[in-house]
mmCIF file of the N, C-alpha and C atoms, coordinates in Angstrom:
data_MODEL
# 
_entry.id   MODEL 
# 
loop_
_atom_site.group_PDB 
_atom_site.id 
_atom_site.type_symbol 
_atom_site.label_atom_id 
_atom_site.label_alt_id 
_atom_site.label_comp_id 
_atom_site.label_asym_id 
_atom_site.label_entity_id 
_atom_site.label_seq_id 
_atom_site.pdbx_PDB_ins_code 
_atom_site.Cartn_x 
_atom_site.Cartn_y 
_atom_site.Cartn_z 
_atom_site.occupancy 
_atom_site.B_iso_or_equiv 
_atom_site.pdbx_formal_charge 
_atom_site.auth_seq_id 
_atom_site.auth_comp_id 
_atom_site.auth_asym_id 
_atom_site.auth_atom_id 
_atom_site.pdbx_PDB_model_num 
ATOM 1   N N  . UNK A 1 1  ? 0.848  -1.170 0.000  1.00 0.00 ? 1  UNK A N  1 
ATOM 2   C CA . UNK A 1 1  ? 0.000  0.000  0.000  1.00 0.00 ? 1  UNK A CA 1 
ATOM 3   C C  . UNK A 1 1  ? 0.901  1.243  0.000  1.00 0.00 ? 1  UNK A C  1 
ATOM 4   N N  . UNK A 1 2  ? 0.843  2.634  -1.214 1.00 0.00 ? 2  UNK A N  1 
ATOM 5   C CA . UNK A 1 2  ? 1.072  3.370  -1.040 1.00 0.00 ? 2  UNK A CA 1 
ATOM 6   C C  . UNK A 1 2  ? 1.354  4.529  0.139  1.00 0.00 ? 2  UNK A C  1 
ATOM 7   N N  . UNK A 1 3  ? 2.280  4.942  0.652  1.00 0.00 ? 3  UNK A N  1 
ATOM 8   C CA . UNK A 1 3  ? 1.861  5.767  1.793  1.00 0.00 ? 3  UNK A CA 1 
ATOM 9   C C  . UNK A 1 3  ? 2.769  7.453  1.430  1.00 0.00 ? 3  UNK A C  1 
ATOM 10  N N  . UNK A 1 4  ? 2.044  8.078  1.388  1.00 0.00 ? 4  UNK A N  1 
ATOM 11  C CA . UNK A 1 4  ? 2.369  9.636  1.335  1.00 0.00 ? 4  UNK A CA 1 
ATOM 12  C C  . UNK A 1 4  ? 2.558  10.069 2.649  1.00 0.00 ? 4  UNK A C  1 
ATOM 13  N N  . UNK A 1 5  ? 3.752  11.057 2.152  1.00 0.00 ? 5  UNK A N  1 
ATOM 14  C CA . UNK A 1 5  ? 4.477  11.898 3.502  1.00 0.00 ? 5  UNK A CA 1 
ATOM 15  C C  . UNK A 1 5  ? 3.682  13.222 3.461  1.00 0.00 ? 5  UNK A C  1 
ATOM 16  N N  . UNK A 1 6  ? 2.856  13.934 4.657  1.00 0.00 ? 6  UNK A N  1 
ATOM 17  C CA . UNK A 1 6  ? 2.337  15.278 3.992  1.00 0.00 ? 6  UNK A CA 1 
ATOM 18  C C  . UNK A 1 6  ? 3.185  16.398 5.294  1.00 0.00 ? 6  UNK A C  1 
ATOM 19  N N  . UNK A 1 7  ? 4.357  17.205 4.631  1.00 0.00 ? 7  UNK A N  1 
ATOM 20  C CA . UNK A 1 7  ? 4.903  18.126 5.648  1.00 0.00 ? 7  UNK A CA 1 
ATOM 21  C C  . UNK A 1 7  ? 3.972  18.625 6.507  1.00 0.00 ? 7  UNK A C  1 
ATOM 22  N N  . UNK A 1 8  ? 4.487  18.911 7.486  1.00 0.00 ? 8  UNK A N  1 
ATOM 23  C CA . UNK A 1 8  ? 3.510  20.052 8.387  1.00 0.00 ? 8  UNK A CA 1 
ATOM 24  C C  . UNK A 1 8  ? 3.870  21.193 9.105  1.00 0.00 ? 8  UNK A C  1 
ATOM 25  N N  . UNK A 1 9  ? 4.871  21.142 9.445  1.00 0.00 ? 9  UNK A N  1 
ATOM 26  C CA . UNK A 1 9  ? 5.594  22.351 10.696 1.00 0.00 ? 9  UNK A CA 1 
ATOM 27  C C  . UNK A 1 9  ? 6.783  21.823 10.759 1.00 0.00 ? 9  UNK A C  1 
ATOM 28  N N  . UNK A 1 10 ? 7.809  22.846 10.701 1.00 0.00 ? 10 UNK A N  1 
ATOM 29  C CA . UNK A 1 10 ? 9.392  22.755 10.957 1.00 0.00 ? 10 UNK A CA 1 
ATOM 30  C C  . UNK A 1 10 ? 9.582  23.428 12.713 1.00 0.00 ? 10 UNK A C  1 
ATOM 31  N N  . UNK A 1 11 ? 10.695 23.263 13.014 1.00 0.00 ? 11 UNK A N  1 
ATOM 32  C CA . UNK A 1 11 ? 11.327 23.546 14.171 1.00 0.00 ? 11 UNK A CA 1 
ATOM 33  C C  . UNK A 1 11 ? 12.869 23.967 14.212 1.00 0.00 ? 11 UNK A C  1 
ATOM 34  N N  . UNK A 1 12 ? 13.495 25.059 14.392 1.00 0.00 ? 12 UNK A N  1 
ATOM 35  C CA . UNK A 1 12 ? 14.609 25.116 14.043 1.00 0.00 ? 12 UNK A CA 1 
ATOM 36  C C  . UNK A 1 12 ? 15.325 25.329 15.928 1.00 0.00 ? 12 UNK A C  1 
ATOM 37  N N  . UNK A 1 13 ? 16.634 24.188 16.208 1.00 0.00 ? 13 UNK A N  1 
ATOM 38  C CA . UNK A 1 13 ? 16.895 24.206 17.500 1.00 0.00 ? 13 UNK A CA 1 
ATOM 39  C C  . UNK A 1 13 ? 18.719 24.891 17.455 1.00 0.00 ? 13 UNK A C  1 
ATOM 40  N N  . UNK A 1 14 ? 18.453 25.343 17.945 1.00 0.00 ? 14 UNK A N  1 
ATOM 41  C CA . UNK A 1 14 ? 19.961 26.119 18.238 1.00 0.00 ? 14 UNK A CA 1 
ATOM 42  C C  . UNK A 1 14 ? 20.724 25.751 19.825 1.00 0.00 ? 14 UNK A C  1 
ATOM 43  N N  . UNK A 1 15 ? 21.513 24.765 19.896 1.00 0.00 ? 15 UNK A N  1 
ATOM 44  C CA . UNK A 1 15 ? 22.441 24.466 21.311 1.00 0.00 ? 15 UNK A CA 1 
ATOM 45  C C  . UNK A 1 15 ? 23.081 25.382 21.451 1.00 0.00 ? 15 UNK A C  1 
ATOM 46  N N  . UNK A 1 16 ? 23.498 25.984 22.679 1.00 0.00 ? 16 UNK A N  1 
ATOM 47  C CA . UNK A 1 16 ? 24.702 26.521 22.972 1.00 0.00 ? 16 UNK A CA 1 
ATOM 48  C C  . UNK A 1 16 ? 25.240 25.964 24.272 1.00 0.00 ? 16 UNK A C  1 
ATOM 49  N N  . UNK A 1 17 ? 26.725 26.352 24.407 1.00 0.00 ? 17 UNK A N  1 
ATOM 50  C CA . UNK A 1 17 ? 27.394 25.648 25.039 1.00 0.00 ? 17 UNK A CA 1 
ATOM 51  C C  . UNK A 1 17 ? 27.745 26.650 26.596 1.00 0.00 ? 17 UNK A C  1 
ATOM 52  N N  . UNK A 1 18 ? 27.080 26.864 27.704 1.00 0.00 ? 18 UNK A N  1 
ATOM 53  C CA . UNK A 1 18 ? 26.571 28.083 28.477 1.00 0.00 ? 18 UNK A CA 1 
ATOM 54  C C  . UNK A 1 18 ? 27.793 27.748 28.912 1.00 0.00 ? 18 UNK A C  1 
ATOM 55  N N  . UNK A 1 19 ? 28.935 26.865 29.402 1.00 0.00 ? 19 UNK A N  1 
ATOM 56  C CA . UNK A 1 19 ? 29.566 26.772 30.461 1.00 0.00 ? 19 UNK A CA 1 
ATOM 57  C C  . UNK A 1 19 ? 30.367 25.158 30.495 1.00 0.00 ? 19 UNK A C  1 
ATOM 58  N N  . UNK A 1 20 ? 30.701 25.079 31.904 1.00 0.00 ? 20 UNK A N  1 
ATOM 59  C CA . UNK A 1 20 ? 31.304 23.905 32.050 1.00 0.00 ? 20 UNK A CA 1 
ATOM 60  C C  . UNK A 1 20 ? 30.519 23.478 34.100 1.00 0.00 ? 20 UNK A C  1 
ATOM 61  N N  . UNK A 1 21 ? 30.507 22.226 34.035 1.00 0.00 ? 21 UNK A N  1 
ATOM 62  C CA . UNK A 1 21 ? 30.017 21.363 34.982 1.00 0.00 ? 21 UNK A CA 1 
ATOM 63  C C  . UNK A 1 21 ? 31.497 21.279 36.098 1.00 0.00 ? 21 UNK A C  1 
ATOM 64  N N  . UNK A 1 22 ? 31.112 21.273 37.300 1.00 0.00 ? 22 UNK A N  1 
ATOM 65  C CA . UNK A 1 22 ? 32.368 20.992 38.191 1.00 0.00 ? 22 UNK A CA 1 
ATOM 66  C C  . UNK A 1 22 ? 32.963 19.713 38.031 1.00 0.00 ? 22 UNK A C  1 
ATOM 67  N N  . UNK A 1 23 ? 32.760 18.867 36.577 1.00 0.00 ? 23 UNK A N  1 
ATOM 68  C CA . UNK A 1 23 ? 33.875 18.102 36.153 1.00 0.00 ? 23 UNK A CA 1 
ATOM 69  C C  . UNK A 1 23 ? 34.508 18.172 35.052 1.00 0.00 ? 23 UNK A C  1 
ATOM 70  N N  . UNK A 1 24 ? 34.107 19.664 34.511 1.00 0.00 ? 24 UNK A N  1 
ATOM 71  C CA . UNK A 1 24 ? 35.084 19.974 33.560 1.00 0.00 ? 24 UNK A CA 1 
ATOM 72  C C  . UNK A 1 24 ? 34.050 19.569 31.989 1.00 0.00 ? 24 UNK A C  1 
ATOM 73  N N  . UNK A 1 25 ? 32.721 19.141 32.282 1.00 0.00 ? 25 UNK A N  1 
ATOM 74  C CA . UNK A 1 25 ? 32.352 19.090 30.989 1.00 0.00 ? 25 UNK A CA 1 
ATOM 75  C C  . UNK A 1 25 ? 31.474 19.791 30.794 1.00 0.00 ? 25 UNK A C  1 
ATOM 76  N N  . UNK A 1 26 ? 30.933 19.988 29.330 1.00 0.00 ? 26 UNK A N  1 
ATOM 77  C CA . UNK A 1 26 ? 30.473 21.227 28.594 1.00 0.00 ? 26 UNK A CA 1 
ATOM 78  C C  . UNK A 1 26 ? 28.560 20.831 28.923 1.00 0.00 ? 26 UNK A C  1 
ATOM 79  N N  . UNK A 1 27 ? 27.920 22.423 29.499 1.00 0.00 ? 27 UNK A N  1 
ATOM 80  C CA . UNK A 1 27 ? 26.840 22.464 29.674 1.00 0.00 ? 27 UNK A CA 1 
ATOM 81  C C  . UNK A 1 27 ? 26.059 23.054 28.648 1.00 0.00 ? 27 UNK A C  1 
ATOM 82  N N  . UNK A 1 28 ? 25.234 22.937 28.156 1.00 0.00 ? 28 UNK A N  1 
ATOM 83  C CA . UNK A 1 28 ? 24.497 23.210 27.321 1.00 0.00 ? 28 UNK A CA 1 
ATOM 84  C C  . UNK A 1 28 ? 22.868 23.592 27.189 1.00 0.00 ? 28 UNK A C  1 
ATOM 85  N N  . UNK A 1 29 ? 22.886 24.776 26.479 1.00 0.00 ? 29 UNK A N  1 
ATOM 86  C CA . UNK A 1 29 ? 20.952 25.461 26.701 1.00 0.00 ? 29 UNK A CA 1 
ATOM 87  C C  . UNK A 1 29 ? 20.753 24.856 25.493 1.00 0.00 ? 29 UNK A C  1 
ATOM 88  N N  . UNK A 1 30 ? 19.254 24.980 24.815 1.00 0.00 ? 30 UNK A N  1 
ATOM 89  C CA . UNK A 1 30 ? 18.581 24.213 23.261 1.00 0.00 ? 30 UNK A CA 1 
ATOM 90  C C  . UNK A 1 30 ? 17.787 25.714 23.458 1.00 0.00 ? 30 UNK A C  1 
ATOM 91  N N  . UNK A 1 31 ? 17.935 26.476 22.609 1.00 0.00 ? 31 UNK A N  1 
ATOM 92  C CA . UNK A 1 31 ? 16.733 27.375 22.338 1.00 0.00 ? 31 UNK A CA 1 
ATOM 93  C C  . UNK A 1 31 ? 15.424 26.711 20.863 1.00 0.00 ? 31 UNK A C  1 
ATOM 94  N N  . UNK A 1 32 ? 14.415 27.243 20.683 1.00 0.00 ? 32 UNK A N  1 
ATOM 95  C CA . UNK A 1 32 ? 13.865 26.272 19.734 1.00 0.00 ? 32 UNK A CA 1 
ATOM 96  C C  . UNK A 1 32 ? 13.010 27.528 19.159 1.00 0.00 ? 32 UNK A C  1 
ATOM 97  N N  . UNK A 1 33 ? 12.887 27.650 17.576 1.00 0.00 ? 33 UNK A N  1 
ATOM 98  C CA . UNK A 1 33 ? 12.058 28.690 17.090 1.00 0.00 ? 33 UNK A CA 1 
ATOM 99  C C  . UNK A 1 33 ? 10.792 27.961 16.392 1.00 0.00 ? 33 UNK A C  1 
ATOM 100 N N  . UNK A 1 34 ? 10.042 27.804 16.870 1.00 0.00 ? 34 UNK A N  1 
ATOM 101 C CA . UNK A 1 34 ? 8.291  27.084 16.589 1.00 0.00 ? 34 UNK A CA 1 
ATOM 102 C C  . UNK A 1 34 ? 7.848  27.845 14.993 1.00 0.00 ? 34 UNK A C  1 
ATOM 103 N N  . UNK A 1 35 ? 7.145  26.571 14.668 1.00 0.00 ? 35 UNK A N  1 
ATOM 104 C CA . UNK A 1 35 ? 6.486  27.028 13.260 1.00 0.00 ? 35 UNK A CA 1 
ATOM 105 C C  . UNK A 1 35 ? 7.285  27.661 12.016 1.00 0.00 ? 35 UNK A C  1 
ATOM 106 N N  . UNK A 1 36 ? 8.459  27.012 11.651 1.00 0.00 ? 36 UNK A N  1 
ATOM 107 C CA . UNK A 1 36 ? 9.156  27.424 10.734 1.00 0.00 ? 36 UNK A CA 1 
ATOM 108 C C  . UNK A 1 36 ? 8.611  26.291 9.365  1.00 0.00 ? 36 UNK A C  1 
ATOM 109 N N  . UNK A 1 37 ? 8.384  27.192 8.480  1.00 0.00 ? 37 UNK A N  1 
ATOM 110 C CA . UNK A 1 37 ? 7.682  26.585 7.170  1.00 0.00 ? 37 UNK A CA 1 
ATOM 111 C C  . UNK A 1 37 ? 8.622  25.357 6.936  1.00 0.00 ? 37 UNK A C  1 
ATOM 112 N N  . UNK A 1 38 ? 7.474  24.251 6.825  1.00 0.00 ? 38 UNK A N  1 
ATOM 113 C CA . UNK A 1 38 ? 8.150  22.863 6.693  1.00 0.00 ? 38 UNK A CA 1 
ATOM 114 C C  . UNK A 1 38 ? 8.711  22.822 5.279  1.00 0.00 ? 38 UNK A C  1 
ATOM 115 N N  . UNK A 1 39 ? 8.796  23.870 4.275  1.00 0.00 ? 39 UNK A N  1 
ATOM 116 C CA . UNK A 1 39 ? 9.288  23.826 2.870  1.00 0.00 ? 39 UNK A CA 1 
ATOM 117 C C  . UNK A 1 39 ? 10.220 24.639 2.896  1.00 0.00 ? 39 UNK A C  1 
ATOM 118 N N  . UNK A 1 40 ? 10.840 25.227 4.048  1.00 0.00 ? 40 UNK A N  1 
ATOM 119 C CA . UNK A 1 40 ? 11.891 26.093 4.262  1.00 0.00 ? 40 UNK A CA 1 
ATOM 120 C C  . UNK A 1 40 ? 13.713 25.241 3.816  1.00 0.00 ? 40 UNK A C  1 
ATOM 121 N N  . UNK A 1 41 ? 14.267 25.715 3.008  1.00 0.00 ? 41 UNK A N  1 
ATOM 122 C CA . UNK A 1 41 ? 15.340 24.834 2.616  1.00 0.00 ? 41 UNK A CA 1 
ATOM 123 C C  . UNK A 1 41 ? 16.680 24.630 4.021  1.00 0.00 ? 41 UNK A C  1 
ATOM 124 N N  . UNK A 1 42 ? 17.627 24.069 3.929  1.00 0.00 ? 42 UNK A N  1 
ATOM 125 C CA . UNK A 1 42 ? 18.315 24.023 4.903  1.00 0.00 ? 42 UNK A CA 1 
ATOM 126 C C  . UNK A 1 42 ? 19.605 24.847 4.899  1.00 0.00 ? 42 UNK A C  1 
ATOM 127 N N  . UNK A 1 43 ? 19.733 25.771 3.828  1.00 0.00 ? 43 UNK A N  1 
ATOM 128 C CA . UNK A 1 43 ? 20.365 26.359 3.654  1.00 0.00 ? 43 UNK A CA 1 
ATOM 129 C C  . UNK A 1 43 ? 19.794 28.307 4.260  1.00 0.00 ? 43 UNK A C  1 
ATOM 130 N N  . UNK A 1 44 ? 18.337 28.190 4.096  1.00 0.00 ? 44 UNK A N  1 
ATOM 131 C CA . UNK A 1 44 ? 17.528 29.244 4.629  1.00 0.00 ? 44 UNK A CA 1 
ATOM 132 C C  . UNK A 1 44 ? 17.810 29.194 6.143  1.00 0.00 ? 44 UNK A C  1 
ATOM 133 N N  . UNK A 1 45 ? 18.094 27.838 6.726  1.00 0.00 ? 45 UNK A N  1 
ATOM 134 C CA . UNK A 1 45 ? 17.393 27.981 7.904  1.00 0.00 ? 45 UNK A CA 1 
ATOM 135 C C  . UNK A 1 45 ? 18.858 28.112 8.536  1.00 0.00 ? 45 UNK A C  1 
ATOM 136 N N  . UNK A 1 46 ? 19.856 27.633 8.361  1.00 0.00 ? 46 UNK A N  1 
ATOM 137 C CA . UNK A 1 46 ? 21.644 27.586 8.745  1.00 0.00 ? 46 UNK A CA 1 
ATOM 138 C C  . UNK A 1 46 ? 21.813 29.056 8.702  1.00 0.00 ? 46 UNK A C  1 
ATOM 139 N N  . UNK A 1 47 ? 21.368 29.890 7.671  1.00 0.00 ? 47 UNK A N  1 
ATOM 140 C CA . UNK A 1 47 ? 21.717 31.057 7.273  1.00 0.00 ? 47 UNK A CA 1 
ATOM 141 C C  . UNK A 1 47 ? 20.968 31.854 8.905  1.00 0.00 ? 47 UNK A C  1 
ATOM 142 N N  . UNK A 1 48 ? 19.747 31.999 9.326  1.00 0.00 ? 48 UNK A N  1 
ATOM 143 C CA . UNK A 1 48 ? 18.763 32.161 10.412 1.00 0.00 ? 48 UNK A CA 1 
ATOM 144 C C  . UNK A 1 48 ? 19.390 31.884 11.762 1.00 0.00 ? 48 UNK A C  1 
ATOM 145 N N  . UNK A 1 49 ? 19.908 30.590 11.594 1.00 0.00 ? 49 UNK A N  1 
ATOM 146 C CA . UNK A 1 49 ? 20.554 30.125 12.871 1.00 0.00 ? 49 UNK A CA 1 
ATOM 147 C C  . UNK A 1 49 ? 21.838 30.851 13.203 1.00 0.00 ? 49 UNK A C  1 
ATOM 148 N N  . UNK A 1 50 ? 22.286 31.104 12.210 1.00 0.00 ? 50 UNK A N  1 
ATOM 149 C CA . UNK A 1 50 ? 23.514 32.131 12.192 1.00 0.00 ? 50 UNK A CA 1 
ATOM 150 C C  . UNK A 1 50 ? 23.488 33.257 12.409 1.00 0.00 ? 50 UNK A C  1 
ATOM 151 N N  . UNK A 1 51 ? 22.822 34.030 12.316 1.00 0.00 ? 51 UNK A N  1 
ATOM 152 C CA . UNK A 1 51 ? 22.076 35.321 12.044 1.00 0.00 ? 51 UNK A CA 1 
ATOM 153 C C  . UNK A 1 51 ? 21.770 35.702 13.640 1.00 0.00 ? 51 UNK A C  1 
ATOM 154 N N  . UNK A 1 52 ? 20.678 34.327 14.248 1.00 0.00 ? 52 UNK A N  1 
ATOM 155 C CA . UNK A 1 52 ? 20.524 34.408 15.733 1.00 0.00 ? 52 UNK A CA 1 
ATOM 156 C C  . UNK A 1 52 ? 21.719 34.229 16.455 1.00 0.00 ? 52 UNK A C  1 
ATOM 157 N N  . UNK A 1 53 ? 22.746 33.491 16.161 1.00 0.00 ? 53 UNK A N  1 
ATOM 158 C CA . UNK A 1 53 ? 23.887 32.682 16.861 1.00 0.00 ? 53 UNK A CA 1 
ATOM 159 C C  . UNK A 1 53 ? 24.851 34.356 16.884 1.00 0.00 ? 53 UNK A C  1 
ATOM 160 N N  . UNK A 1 54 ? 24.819 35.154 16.221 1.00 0.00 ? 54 UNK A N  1 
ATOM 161 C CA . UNK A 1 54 ? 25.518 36.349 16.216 1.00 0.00 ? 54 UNK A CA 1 
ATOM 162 C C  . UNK A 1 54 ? 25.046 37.178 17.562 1.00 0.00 ? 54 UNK A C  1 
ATOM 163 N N  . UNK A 1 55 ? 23.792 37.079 17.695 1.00 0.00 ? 55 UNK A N  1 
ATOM 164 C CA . UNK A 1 55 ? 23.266 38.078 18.856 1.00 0.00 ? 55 UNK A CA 1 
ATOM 165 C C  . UNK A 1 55 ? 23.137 37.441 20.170 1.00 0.00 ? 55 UNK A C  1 
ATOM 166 N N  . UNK A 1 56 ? 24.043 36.162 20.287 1.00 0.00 ? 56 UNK A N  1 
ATOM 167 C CA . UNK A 1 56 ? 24.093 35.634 21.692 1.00 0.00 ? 56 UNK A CA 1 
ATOM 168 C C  . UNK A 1 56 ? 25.364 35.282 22.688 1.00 0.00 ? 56 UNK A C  1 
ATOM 169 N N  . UNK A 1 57 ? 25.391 35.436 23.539 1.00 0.00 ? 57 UNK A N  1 
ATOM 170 C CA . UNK A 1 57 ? 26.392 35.870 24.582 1.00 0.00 ? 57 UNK A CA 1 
ATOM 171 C C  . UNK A 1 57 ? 27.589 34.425 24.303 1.00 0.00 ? 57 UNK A C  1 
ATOM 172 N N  . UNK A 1 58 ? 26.661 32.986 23.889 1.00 0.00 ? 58 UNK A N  1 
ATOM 173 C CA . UNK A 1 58 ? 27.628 31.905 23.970 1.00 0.00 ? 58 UNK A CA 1 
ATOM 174 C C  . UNK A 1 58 ? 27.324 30.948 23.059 1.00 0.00 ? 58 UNK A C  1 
ATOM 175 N N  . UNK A 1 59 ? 28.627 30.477 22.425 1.00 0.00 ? 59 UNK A N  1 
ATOM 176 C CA . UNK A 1 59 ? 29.243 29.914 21.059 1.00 0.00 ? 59 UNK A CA 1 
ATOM 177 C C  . UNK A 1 59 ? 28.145 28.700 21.094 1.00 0.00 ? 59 UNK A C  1 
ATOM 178 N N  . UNK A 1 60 ? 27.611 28.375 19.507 1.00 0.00 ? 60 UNK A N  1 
ATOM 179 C CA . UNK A 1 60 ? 26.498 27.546 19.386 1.00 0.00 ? 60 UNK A CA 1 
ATOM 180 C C  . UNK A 1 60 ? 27.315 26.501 18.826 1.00 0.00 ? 60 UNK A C  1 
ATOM 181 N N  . UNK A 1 61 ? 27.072 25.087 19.153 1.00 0.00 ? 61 UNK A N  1 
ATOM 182 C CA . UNK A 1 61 ? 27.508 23.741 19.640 1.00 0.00 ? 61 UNK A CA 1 
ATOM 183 C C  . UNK A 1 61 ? 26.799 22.879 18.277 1.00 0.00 ? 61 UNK A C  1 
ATOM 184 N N  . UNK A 1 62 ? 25.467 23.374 18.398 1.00 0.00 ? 62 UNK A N  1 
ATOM 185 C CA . UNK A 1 62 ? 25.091 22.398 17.228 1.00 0.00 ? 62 UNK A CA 1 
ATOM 186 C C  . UNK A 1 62 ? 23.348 23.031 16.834 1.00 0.00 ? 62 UNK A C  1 
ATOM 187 N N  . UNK A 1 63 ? 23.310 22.826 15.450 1.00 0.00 ? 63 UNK A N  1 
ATOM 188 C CA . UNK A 1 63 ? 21.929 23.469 14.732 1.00 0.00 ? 63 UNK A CA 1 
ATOM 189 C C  . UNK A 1 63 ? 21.325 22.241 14.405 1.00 0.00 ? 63 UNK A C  1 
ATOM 190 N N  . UNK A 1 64 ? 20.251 22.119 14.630 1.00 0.00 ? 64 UNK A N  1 
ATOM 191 C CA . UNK A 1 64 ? 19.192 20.759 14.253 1.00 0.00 ? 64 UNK A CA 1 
ATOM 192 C C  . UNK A 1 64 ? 17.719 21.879 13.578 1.00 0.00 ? 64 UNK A C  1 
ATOM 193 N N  . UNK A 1 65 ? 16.815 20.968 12.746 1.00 0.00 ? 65 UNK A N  1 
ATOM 194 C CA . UNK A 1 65 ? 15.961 21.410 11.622 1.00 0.00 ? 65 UNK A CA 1 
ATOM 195 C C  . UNK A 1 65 ? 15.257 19.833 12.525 1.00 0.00 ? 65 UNK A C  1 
ATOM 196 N N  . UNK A 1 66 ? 13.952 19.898 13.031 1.00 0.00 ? 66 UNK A N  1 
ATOM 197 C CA . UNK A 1 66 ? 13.496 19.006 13.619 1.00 0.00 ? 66 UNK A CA 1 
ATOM 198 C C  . UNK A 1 66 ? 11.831 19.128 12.430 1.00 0.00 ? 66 UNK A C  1 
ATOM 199 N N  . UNK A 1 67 ? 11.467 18.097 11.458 1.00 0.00 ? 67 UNK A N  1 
ATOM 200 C CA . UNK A 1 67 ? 10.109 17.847 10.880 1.00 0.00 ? 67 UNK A CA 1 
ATOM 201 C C  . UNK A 1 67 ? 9.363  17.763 11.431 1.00 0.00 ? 67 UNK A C  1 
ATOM 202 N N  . UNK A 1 68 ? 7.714  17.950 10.966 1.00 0.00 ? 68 UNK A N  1 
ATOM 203 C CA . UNK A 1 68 ? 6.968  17.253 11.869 1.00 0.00 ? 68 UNK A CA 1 
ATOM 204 C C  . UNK A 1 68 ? 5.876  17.108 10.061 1.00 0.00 ? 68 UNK A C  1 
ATOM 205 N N  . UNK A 1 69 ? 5.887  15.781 10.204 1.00 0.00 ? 69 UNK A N  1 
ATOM 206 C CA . UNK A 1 69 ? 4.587  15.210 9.056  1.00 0.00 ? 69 UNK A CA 1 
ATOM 207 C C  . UNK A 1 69 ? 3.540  13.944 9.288  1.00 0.00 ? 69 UNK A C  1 
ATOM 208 N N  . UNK A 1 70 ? 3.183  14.083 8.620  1.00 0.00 ? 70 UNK A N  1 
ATOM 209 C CA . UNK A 1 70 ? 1.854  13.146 8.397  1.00 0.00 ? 70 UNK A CA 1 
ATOM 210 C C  . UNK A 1 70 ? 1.830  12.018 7.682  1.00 0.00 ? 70 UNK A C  1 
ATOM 211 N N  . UNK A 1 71 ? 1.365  11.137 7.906  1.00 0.00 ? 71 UNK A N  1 
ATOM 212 C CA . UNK A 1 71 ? 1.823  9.856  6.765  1.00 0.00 ? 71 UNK A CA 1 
ATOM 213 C C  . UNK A 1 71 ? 0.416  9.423  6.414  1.00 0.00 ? 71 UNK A C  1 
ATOM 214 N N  . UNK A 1 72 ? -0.347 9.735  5.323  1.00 0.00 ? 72 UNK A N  1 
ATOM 215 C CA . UNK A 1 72 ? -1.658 8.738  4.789  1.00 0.00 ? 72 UNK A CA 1 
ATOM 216 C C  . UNK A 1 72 ? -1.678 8.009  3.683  1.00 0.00 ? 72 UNK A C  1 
ATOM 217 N N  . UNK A 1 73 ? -2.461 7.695  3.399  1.00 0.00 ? 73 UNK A N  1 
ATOM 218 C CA . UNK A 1 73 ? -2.636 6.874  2.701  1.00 0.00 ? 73 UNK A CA 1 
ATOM 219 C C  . UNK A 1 73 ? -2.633 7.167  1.226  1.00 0.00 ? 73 UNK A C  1 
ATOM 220 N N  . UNK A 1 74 ? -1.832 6.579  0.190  1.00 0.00 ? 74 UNK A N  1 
ATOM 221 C CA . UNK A 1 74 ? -2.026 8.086  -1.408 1.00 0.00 ? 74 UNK A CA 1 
ATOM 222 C C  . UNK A 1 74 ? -2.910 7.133  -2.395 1.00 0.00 ? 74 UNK A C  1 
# 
């Protein structure tokens, strides 16, 4: 049986790396920007994350693009 993917809502997550733990390892915040167009390319959204990653106090660790879709029946 056929099954279709139908996009729905993107999520774009930005880590940063706030600090260090009293054993010396790296602590980390996730900020998350809701409702980013699920047809948004990944080159749009790196460019965004960068853009935000400029106006914050501490060095960003890692960028994730999190989907959210639908699967029915085609």
């Amino acid at each position: 049986m056929p099954v279709a993917r139908i996009a729905q809502t993107a999520r774009l997550q930005v880590r940063y790396q706030v600090g260090l733990n009293e054993e010396g390892m790296p602590v980390y915040r996730t900020r998350t920007l809701a409702n980013v167009r699920a047809d948004s390319d990944d080159e749009a959204l790196w460019a965004a994350a960068a853009a935000i990653s400029g106006l914050q106090k501490y060095p960003v660790a890692e960028v994730r693009r999190v989907d959210s879709a639908v699967l029915a029946e085609a």
